[in-house]
Kinemage of the C-alpha trace (Angstrom):
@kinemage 1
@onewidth
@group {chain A} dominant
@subgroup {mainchain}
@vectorlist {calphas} color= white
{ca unk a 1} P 27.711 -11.411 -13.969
{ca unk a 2} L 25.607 -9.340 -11.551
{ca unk a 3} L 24.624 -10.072 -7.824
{ca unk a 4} L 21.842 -8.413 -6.805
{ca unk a 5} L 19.938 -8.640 -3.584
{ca unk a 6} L 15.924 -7.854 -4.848
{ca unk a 7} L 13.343 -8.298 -2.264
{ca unk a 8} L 15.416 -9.844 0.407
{ca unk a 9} L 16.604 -12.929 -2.449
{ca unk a 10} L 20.176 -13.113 -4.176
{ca unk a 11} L 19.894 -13.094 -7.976
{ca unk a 12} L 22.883 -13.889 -10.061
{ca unk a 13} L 22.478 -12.089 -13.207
{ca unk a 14} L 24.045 -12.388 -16.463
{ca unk a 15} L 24.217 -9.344 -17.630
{ca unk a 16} L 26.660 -6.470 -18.981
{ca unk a 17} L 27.708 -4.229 -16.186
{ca unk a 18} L 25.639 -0.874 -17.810
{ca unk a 19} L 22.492 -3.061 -18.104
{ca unk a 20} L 19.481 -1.168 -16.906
{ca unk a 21} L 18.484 -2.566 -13.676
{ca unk a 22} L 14.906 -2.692 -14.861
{ca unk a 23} L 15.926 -5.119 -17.661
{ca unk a 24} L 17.459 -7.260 -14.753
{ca unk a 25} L 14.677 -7.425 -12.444
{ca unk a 26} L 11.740 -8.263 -15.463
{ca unk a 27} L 13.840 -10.255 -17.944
{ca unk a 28} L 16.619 -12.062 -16.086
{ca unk a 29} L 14.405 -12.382 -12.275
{ca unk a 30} L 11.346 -12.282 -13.601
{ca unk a 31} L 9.465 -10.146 -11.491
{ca unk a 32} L 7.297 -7.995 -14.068
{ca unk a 33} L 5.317 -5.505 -11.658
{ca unk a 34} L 7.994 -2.541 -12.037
{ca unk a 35} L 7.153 -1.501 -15.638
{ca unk a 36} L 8.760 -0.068 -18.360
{ca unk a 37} L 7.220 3.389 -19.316
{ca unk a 38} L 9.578 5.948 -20.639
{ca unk a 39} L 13.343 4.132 -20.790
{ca unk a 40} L 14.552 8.180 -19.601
{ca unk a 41} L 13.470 8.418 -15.787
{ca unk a 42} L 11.196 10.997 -16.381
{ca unk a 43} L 7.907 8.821 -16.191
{ca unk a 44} L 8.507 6.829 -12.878
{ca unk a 45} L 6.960 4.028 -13.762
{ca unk a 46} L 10.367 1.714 -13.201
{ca unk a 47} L 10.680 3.471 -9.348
{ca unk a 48} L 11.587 0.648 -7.237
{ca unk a 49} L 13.700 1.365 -3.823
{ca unk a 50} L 17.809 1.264 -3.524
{ca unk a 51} L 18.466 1.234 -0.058
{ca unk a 52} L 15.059 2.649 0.709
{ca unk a 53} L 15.470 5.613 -2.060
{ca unk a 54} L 13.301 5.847 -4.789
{ca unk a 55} L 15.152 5.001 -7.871
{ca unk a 56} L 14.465 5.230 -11.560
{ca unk a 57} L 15.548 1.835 -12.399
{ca unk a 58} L 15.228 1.942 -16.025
{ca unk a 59} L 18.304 4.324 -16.254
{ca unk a 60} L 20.496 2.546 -13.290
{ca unk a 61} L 22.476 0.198 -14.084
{ca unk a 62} L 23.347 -2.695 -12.246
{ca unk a 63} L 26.895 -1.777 -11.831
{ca unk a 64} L 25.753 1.108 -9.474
{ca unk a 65} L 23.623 -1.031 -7.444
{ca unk a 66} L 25.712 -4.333 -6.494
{ca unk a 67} L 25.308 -5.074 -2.879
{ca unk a 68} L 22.802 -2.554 -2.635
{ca unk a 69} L 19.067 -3.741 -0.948
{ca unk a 70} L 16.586 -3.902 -4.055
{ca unk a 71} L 12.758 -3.434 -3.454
{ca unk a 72} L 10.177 -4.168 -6.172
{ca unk a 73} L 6.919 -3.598 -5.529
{ca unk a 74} L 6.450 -7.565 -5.275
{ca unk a 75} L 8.636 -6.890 -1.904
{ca unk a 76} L 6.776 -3.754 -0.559
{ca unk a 77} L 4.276 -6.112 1.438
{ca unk a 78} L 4.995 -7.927 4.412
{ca unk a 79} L 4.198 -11.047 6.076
{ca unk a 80} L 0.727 -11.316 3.659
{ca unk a 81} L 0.020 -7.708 4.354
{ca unk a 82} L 0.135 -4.960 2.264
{ca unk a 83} L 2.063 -2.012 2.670
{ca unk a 84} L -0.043 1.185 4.154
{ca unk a 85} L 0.262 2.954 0.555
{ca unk a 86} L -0.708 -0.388 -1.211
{ca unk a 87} L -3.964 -0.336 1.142
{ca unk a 88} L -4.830 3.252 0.429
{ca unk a 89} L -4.832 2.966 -3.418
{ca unk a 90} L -7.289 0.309 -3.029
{ca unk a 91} L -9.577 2.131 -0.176
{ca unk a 92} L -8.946 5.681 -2.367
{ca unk a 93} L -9.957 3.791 -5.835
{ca unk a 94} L -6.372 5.458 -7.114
{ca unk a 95} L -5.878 3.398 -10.120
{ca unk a 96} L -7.526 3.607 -13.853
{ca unk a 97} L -5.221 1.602 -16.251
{ca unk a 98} L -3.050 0.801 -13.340
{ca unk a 99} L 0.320 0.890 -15.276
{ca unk a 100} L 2.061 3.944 -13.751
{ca unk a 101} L 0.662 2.228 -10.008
{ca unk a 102} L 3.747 0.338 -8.894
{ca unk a 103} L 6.149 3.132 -9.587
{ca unk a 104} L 4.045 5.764 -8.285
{ca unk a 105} L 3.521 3.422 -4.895
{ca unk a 106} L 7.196 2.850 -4.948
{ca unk a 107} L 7.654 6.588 -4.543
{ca unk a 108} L 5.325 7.038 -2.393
{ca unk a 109} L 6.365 4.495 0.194
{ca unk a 110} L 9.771 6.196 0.102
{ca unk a 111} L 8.281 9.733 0.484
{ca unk a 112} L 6.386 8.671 3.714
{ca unk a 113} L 9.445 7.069 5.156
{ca unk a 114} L 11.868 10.391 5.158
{ca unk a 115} L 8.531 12.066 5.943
{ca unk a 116} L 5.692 10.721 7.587
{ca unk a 117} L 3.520 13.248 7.158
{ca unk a 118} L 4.034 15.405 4.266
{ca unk a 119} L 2.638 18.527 3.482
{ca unk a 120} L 1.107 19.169 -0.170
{ca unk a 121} L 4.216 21.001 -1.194
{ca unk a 122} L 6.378 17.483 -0.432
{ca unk a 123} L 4.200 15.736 -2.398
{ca unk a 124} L 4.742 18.460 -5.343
{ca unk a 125} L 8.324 18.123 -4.860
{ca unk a 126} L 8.837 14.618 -4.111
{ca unk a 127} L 6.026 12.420 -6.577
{ca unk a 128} L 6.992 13.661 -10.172
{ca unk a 129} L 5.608 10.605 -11.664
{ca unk a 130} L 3.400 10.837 -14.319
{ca unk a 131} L -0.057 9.075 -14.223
{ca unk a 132} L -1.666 9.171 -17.942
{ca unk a 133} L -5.014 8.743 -16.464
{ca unk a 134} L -4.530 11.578 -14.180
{ca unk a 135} L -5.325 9.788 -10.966
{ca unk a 136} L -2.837 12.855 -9.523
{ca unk a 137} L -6.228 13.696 -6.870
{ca unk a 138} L -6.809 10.476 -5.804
{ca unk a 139} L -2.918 9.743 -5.349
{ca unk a 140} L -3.168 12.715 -3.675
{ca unk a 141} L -5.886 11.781 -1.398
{ca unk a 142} L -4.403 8.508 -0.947
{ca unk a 143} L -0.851 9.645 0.215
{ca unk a 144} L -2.369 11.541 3.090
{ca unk a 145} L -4.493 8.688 4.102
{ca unk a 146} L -1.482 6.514 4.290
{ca unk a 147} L 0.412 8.869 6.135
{ca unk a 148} L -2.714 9.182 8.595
{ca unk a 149} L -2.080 5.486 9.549
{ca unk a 150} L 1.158 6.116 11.737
């Protein structure tokens, strides 16, 4: 059994201890918008935030993140509103298929917060999620319009 605090709510999970953490939040909480894309944290489309960090949750397991502070992308709004990122995919028309989206906001969110204003070459270093559609301008465009609304 696993305790995990996801989006502000106490889940007790039944699960082994070196269960992927993405396997606890879709199958055993039920929250499906972090997405399963590559099962090797290469792809980022399982980022949700540990503590604020971005984190590859299809390769963490819930042993590492007991008593840690969970964020899905279900929890990234607040209050009815959406997150700054959230906003600026819709105004910047980021997503095509949309599955790689709530990873790639995930990251993005935690990029802005250690730095609010990034440079180009943070975004290269920090965002290495991969968008099939190639959307990687748009995201691009996006991130600095977020990070224009301080």
């Amino acid at each position: 059994m696993a305790r995990l605090t996801i989006n502000g709510t106490v889940h007790d999970v039944n699960v082994a201890p070196d269960t992927p953490l993405l396997w606890a939040i879709r199958e055993w909480v039920g929250l499906t918008g972090t997405k399963y894309g590559c099962g090797v944290a290469q792809c980022g489309a399982c980022t949700v935030h540990v503590d604020g960090e971005a984190t590859r949750s299809c390769q963490t397991p819930v042993s590492a993140v007991e008593g840690k502070k969970i964020t899905t992308i279900e929890g990234l709004a607040a209050n009815g509103t959406l997150h700054k990122v959230q906003q600026a995919w819709i105004d910047n028309d980021v997503p095509q298929c949309g599955y790689c989206q709530s990873g790639m906001i995930m990251a993005v969110a935690a990029l802005l917060k250690d730095k609010p204003k990034p440079s180009d070459a943070d975004i290269n270093d920090a965002i290495t999620n991969i968008c099939r559609c190639g959307t990687f301008q748009q995201v691009r465009e996006a991130i600095h319009a977020a990070a224009a609304k301080a």
